[in-house]
N, C-alpha and C positions, 0 to 999 in steps of 0.2 A: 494720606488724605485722598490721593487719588484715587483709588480703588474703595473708599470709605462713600464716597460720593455718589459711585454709581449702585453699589448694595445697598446703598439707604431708598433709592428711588426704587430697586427692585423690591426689598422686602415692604417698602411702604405702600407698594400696590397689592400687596399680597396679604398683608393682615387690614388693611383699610379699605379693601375691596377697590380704590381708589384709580382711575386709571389717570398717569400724564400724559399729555398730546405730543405731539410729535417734535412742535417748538419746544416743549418745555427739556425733552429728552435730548432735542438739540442743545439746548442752552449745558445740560449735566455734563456732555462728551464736551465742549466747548470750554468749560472750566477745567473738567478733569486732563485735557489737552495743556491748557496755561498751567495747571499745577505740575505737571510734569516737564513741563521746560522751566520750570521753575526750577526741580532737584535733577536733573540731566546733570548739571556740573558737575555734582560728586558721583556721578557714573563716568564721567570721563578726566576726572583729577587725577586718575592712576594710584587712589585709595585703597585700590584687591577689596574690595569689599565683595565676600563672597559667602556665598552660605548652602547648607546640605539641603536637600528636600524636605528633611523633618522640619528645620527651620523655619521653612518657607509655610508647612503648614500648621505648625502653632503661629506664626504670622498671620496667617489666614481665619483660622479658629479665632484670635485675640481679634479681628479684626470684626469678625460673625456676632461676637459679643459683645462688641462695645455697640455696635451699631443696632440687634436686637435689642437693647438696653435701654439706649436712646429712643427706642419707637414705641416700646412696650411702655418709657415712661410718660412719653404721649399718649398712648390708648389708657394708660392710669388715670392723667390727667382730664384728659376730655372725658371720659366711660364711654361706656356702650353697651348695647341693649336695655336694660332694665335700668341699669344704672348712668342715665345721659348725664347726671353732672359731674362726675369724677369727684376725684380726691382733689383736695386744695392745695393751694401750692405752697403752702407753711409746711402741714403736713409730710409733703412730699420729699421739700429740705430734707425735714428731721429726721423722717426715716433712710434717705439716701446718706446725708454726714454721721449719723449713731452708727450703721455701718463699718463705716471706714475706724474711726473712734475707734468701736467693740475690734476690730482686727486687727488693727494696731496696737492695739494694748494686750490682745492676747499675744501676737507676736513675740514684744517686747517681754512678757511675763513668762515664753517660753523660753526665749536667749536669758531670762536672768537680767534683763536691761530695765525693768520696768519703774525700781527703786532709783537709776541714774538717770533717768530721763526724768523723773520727775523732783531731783531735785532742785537745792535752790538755786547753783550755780545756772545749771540749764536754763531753769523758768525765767531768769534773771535776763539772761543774754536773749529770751526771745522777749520780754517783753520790752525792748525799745520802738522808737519812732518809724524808722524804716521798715522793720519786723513787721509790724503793727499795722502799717499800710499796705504790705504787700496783703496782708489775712486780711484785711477790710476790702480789697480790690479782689483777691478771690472771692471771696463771699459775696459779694458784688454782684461776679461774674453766674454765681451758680444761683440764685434769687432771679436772673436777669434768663438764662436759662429756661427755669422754669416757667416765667411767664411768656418766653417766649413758644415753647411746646403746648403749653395752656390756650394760647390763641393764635399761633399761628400752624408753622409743622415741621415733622423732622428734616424734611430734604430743605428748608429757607433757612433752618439752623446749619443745617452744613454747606449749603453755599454761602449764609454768613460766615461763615469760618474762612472758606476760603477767600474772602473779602481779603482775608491778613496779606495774601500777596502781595496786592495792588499798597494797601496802606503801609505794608513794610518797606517796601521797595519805595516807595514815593519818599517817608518819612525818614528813610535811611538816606535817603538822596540830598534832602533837606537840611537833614540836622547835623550829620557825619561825613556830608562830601563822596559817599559811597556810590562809586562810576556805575553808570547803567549800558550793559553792555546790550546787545542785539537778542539774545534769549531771556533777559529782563525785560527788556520793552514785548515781544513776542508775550508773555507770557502776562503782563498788565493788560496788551489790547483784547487777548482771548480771555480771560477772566472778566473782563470791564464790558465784553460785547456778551459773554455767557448771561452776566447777572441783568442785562439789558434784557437778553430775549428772554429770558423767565419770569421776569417784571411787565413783559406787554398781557392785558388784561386777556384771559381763555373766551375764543370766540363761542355765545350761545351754541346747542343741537341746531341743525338746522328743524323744518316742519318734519320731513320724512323719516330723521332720526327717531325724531320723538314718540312719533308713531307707535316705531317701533319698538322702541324701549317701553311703550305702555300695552304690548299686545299679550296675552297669555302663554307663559312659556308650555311646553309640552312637556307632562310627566312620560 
């Protein structure tokens, strides 16, 4: 999530022509700061959690693409150029879950799985109450998604995200008694001040910006 946060602001200045100010880049290092004393613990739990260079850069790759992914489905959704109204966001659903659907069924149809997955024992066991909720809370989530890339943008979707800190760590405190040590709290006030300063409304051009942004560029 860390490094997900500041590539979104980067390539969302780059395909949306879009620049962010200076607070607002402050606010991205400020969150991406809390998220990372967030996961510090398991850097220093003495887990070896270690890994080769190749690793690190299909990590990075996986990382390029989810977040291309996320922005290109905003620039679907909004359009651009000729096309200002985008696609809709039913639409948008159906073809992002047919996907997944179509690839996991061919998966399964290549392991030979496809007849036991869909039997009745299996259908059986997911179709209970809890099951049931968790698919209506995803689905939920990806509906809620969508209209939030429809009108708002990719970088307030992934500082939304990062939001889970602050409500994980509060609600776990809450409901499970779960101690908040000094890099919890550290990591609530950087998160909780990030999403503050990205929240203060972007000061107009001034006159002499303006100017200049209306003057003829030179071929």
């Amino acid at each position: 999530m860390q490094m997900k946060i500041g590539l979104t602001g980067v390539l969302y200045q780059c395909i949306f022509s879009k620049r962010l100010n200076r607070n607002q880049w402050l606010a991205i290092l400020l969150i991406t700061l809390g998220c990372m004393c967030k996961e510090s613990r398991k850097l220093t739990s003495g887990s070896g959690l270690t890994a080769n260079l190749f690793s690190w850069i299909l990590l990075l790759c996986q990382m390029l693409a989810s977040v291309s992914a996320g922005i290109y489905n905003e620039l679907l959704l909004k359009g651009k150029g000729s096309n200002r109204e985008g696609v809709t966001t039913n639409l948008q659903n159906v073809f992002m879950y047919l996907q997944s659907v179509l690839w996991n069924g061919a998966l399964l149809l290549a392991k030979g799985q496809l007849g036991d997955a869909l039997s009745v024992e299996n259908v059986s066991a997911i179709l209970t109450p809890r099951l049931l909720a968790i698919v209506a809370i995803m689905s939920s989530v990806g509906i809620v998604t969508g209209f939030f890339l429809k009108h708002l943008d990719s970088v307030l979707k992934s500082i939304a995200a990062a939001l889970e800190v602050v409500f994980t760590m509060i609600l776990g405190c809450l409901l499970f008694g779960t101690p908040l040590d000094a890099l919890s709290v550290v990591a609530v006030l950087l998160v909780g001040g990030g999403v503050a300063m990205y929240a203060r409304p972007v000061a107009p051009p001034s006159g002499r910006e303006l100017e200049l942004s209306m003057l003829p560029k030179e071929v």
